[in-house]
C-alpha atoms as one frame of an Amber mdcrd trajectory, in Angstrom:
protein
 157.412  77.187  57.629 158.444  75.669  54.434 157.938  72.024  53.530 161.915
  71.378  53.710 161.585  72.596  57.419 158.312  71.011  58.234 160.213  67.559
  56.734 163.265  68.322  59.429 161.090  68.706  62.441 159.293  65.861  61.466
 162.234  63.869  61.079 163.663  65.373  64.461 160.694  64.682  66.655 160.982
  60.516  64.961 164.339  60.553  65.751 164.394  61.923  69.370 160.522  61.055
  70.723 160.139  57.538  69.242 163.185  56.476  69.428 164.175  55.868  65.219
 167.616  55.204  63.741 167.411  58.504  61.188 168.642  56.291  58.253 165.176
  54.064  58.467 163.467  57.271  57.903 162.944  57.412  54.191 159.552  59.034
  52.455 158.551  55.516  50.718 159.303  53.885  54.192 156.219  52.416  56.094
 154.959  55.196  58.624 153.099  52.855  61.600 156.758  50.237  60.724 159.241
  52.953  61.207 158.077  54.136  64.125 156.899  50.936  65.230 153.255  52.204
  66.375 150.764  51.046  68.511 147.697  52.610  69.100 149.199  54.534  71.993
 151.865  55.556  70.194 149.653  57.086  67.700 148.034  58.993  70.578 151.685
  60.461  71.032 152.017  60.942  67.519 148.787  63.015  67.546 150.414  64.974
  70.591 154.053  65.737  69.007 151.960  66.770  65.730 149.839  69.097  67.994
 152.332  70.517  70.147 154.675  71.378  67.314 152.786  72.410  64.083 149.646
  73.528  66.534 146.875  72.436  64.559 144.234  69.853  65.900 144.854  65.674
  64.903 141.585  63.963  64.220 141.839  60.025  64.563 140.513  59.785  61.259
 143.165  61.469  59.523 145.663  58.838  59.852 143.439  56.479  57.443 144.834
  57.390  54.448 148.336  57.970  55.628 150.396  55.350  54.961 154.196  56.315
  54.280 156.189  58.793  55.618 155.981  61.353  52.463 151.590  60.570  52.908
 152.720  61.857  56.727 154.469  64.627  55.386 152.175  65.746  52.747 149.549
  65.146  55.606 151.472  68.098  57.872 152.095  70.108  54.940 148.795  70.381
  53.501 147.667  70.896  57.176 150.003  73.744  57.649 148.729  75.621  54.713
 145.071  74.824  55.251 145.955  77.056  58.601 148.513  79.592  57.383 145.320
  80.679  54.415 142.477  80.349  56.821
């Protein structure tokens, strides 16, 4: 999966799980804002992430993410880390 595609699911699962109007979604936007996250809906964050990119969230991760392009680059980076190892 290439980033372009990884950046369309993402933006698909925002759009149809939690609810966003797709023209808020912008990479310098405000991740926990956008989506309008509380710490449940992180815990379905961490779910959607898991189910469709099937690698394992940890909590922790989402300390330094902080936009949406952070969240993407976060998915991304993740996706390789698994694809090499």
């Amino acid at each position: 999966m290439n980033q372009q595609e990884i950046i369309t699911k993402i933006n698909a699962f925002m759009v149809n799980d939690f609810e966003v109007d797709e023209v808020t979604i912008t990479p310098e936007a405000n991740l926990k804002e956008t989506l309008d996250l509380d710490s449940l809906d992180y815990i379905d964050l961490v779910v959607v992430i898991e189910q469709n990119f099937g690698f394992k969230v940890k909590p922790e991760d989402f300390q330094s993410i902080t936009t949406i392009q952070d969240f993407y680059n976060y998915v991304f980076t993740r996706m390789e880390v698994a694809h090499v190892g």
